[in-house]
C-alpha positions as CSV (number, residue, x, y, z in Angstrom):
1,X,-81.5,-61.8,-64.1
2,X,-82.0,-65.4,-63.0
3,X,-85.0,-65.4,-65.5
4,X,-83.5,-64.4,-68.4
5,X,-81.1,-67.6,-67.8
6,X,-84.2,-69.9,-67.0
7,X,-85.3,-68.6,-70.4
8,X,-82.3,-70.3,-72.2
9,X,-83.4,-73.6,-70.6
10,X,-86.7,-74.2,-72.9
11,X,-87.7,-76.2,-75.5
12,X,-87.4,-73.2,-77.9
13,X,-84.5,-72.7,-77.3
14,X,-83.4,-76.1,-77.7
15,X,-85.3,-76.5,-80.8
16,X,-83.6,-73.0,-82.2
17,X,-80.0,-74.6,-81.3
18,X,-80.5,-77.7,-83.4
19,X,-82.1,-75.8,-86.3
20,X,-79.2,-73.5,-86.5
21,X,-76.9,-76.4,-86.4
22,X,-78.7,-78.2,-89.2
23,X,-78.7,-75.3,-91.4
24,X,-74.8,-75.1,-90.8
25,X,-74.4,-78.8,-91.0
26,X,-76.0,-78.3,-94.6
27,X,-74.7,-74.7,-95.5
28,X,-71.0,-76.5,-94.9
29,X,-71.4,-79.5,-96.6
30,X,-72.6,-77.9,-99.5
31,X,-69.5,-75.3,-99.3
32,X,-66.8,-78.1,-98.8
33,X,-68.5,-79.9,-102.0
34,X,-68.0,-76.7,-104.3
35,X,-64.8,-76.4,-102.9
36,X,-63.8,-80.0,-103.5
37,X,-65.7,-80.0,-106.8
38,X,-63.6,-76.6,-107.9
39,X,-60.4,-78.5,-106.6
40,X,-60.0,-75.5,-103.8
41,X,-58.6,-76.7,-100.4
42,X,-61.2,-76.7,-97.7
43,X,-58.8,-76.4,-95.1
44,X,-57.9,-73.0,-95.5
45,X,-57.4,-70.1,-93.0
46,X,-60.5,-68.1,-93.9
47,X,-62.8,-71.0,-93.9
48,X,-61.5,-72.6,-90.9
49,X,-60.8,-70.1,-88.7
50,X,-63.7,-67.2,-89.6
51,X,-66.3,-68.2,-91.1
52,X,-66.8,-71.3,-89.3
53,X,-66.9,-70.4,-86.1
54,X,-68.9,-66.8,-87.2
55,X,-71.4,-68.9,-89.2
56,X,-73.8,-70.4,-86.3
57,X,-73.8,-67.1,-84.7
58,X,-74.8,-64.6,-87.6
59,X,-77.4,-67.3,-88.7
60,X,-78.5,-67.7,-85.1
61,X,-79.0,-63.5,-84.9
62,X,-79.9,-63.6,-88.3
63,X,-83.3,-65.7,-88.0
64,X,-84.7,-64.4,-84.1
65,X,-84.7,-60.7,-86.4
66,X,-86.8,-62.3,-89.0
67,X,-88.8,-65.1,-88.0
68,X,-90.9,-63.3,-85.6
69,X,-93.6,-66.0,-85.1
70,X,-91.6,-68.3,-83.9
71,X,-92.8,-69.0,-80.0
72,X,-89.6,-66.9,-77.9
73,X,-89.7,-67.4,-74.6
74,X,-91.4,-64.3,-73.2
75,X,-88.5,-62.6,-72.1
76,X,-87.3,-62.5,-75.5
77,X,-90.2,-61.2,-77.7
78,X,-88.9,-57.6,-78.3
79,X,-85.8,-57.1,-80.9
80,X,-83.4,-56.7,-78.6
81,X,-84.4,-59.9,-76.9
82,X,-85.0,-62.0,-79.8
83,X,-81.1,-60.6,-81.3
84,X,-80.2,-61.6,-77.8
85,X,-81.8,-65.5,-77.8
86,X,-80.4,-66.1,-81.3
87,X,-76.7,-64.9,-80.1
88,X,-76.8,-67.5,-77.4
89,X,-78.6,-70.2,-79.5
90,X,-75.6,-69.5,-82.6
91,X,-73.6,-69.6,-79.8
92,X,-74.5,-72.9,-77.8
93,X,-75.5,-74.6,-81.1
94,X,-72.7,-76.7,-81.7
95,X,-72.8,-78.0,-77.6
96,X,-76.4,-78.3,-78.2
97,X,-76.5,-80.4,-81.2
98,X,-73.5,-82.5,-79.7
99,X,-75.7,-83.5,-76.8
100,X,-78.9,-84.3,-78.4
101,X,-76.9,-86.3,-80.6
102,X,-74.8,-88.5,-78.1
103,X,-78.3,-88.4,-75.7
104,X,-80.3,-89.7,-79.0
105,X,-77.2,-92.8,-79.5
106,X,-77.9,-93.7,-75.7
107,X,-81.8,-93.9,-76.1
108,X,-81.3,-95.8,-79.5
109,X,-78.5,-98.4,-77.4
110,X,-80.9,-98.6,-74.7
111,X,-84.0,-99.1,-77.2
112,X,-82.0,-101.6,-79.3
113,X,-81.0,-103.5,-76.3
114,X,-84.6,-103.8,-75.1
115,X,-85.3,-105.2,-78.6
116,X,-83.0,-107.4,-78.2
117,X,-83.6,-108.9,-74.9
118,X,-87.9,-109.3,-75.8
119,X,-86.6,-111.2,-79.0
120,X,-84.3,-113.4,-77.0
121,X,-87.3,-114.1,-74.4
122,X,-90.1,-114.9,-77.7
123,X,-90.2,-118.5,-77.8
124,X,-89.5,-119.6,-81.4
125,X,-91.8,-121.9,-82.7
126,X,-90.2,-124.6,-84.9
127,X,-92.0,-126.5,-87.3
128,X,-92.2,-130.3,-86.9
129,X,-90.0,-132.2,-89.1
130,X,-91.4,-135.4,-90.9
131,X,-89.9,-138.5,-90.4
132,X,-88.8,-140.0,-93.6
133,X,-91.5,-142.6,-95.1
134,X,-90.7,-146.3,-95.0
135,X,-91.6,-148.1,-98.3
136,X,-92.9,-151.1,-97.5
């Protein structure tokens, strides 16, 4: 049993997490734009409250059944497993794509910070000025 849980802790998985997440990101945005566009509130019940929260997980299911060369951890390469891995990845998407996103704004912070400190140790080189001509 402790395998199959190790198995959820992989780069594939990780990877299948923030694809489904992407394709939601863009399968919403796209919805809410029709919606907005056909002057339909976005905000309603069935939106909201089903389809939402269903979306990540049917896509998630949805993909493992038909994209079977994508690299499953091997405890997952039968059906069962694969409907399985793309349950829990539908599931955890949204956590998933959270933290990558506030781990990514921490490594960009820290980059930019780096940046910043090497520029502030660069000498600057200023060019001489010319000293104004006397006319004699």
């Amino acid at each position: 049993m402790e395998e199959m849980f190790l198995g959820f802790i992989t780069w594939q998985f990780l990877f299948f997490c923030i694809a489904i997440g992407a394709i939601v990101l863009f399968i919403r945005r796209l919805v809410e734009f029709i919606m907005d566009t056909a002057k339909v509130n976005k905000d309603v019940k069935w939106w909201r409250d089903l389809v939402l929260p269903a979306l990540p997980i049917v896509l998630g299911q949805g993909i493992a059944l038909l994209v079977v060369s994508y690299p499953y951890p091997a405890e997952f390469t039968s059906i069962g497993g694969r409907w399985i891995f793309g349950l829990v990845a539908g599931f955890s998407s949204g956590f998933v794509v959270r933290m990558y996103k506030s781990l990514l704004s921490g490594k960009v912070a820290e980059l930019l910070a780096k940046v910043k400190t090497l520029l502030g140790s660069v000498p600057v080189k200023e060019e001489p000025k010319e000293e104004p001509k006397d006319k004699q």
